[in-house]
C-alpha positions as CSV (number, residue, x, y, z in Angstrom):
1,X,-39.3,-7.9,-4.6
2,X,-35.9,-7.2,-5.5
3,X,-35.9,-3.1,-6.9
4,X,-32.5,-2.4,-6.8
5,X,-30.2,-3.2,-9.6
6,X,-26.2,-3.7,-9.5
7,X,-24.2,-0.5,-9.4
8,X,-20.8,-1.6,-10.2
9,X,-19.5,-4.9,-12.2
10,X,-18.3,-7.6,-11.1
11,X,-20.2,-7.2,-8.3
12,X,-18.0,-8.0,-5.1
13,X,-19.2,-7.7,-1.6
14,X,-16.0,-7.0,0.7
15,X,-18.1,-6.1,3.8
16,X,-21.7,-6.8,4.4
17,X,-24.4,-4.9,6.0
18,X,-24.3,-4.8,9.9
19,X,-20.8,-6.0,10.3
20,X,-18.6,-4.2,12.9
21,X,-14.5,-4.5,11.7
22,X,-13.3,-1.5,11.3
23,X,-11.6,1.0,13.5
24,X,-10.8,4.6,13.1
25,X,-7.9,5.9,14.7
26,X,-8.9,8.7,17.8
27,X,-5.7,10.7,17.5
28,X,-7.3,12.5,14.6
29,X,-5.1,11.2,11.8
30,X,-8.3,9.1,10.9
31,X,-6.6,6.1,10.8
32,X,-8.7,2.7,9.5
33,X,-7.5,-0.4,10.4
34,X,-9.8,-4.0,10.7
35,X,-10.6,-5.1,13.8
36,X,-13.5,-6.5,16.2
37,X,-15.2,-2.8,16.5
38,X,-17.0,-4.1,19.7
39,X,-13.6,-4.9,21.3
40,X,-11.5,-1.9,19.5
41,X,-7.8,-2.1,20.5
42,X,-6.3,0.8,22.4
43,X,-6.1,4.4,20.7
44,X,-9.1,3.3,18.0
45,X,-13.2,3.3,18.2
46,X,-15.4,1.7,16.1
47,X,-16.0,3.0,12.7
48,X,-19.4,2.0,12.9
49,X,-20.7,2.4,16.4
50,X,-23.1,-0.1,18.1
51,X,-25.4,-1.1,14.9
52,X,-22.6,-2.2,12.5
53,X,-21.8,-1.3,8.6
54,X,-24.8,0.2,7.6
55,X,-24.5,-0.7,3.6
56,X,-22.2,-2.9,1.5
57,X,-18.7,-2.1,0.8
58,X,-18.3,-3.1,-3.0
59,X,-14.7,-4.4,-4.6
60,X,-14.4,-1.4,-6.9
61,X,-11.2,-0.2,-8.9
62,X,-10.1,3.8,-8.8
63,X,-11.5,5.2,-11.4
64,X,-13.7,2.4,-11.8
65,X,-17.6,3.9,-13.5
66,X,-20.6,3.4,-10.6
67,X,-24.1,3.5,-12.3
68,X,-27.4,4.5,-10.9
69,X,-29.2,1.6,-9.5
70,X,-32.8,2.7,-9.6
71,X,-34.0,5.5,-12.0
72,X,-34.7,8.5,-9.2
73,X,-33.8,12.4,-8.6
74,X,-30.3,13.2,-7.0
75,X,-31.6,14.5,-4.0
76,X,-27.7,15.4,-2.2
77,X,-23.9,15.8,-3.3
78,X,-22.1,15.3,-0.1
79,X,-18.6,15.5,0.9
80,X,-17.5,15.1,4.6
81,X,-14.5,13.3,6.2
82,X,-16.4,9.8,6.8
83,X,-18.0,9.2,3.5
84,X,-15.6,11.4,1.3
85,X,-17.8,12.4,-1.5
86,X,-20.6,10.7,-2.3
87,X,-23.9,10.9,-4.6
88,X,-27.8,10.6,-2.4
89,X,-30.5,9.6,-5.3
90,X,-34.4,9.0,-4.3
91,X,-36.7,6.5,-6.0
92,X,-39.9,5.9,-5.7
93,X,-40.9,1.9,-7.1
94,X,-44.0,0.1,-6.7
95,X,-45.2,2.4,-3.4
96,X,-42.0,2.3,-2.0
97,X,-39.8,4.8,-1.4
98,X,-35.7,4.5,-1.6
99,X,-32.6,6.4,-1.2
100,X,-29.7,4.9,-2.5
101,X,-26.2,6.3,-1.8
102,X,-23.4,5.7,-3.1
103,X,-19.9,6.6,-1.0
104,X,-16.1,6.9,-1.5
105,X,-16.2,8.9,-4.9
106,X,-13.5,10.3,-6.9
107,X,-16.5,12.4,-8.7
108,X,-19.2,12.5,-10.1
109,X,-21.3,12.8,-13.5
110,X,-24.5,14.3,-11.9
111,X,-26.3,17.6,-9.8
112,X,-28.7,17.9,-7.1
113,X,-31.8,18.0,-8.8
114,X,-30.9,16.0,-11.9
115,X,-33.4,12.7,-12.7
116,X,-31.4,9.6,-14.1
117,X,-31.9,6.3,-15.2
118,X,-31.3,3.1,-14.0
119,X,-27.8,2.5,-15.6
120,X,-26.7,6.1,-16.1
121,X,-22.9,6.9,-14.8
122,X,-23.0,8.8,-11.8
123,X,-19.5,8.9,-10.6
124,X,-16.6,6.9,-10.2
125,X,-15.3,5.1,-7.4
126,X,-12.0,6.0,-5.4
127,X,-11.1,5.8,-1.6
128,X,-12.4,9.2,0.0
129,X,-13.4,10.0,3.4
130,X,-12.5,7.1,6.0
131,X,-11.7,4.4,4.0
132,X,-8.4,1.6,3.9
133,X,-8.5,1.4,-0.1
134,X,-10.6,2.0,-3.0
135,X,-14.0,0.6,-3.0
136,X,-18.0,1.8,-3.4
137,X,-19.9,1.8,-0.1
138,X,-23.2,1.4,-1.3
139,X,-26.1,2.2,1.5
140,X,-30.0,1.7,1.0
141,X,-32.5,3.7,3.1
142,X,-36.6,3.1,3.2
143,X,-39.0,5.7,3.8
144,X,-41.2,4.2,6.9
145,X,-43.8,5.9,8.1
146,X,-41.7,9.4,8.6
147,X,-38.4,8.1,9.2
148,X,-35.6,6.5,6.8
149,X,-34.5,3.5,7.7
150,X,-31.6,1.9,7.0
151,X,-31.6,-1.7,5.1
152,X,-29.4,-4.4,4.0
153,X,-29.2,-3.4,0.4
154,X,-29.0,-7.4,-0.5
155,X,-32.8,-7.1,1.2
156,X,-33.9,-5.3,-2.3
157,X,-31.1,-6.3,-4.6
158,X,-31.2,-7.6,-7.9
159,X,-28.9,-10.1,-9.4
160,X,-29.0,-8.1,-12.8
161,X,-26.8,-5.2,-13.3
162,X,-27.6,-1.1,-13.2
163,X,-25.8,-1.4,-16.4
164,X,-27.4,-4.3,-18.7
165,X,-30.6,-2.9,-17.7
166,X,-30.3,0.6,-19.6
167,X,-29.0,-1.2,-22.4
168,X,-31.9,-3.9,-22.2
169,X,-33.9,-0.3,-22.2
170,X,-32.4,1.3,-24.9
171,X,-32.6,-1.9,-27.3
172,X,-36.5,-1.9,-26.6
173,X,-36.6,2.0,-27.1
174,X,-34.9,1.1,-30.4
175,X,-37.6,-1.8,-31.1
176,X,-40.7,0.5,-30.4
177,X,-39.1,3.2,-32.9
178,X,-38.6,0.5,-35.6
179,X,-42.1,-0.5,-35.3
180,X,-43.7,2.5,-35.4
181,X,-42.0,3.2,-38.4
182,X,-43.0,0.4,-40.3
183,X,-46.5,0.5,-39.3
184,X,-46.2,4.2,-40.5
185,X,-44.7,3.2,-43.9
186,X,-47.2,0.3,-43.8
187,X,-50.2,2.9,-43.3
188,X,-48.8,5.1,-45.8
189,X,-48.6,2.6,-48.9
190,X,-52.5,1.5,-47.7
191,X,-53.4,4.9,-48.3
192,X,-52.0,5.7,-50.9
């Protein structure tokens, strides 16, 4: 089943999950370059160690609005020099349980604790941490057993947007309001 719905549009993937080409400079200047990260060159390591790029790197403008791709809780607001600042949310769908992160933010709209909805603007993206340009790293996790693992994020992903879908929500929100308050004025002139 595919739970998790587009957090940015158009929806772009520059760099897929498990993918190894990037370096990092080790002169601590934090230098990123592409290369083969199993074969860095000389004065660089691998950005992403043995296992690869561990999400999907996203085309994203600065400034450019990320929404929430799975209603949940934000569970973490993180900032440290790999993934700049970034936003952790939890969902549970269906039995399964989710964290979905999203990395490289300029800021963000919510706080640890906060519940949103699928579609609700979290943050915007940007080019923090170690990253060669502005994008959205988005990363998917899966509670197993006691341990999160990490999975391709295309594993779970919708084709429909984060966006259309509270939209789609509100509309039938809308719908439900309208109804009951015909039926209401409907019951009202029966009575009456």
């Amino acid at each position: 089943m595919k739970y998790i719905y587009r957090p940015v549009k158009p929806f772009i993937v520059n760099q897929k999950f498990g993918e190894n080409n990037a370096c990092v400079s080790t002169d601590g200047k934090n230098r990123v370059i592409n290369c083969d990260g199993m074969n860095p060159p000389a004065g660089y390591k691998s950005l992403y160690g043995i296992k690869g790029h561990q999400g999907l790197d996203l085309a994203a403008r600065h400034g450019q609005e990320v929404y929430c791709a799975l209603d949940g809780k934000v569970y973490m607001i993180d900032a440290n020099p790999k993934s700049g600042l970034d936003v952790r949310i939890e969902s549970t769908r269906d039995g399964r349980t989710f964290r979905h992160i999203y990395e490289h933010l300029l800021g963000y709209q919510k706080k640890v604790g906060d519940t949103v909805k699928t579609g609700e603007l979290i943050g915007w993206a940007d080019n923090t941490g170690y990253s060669s340009g502005d994008h959205l790293h988005f990363q998917v996790e899966e509670l197993k057993g006691s341990q999160w693992l990490k999975i391709d994020p295309q594993s779970v992903l919708s084709t429909e947007y984060a966006l259309d879908i509270l939209s789609i929500e509100n509309k039938l929100i809308y719908l439900k309001e309208l109804v009951a308050k015909l039926l209401d004025r409907y019951a009202t002139r029966l009575r009456g």
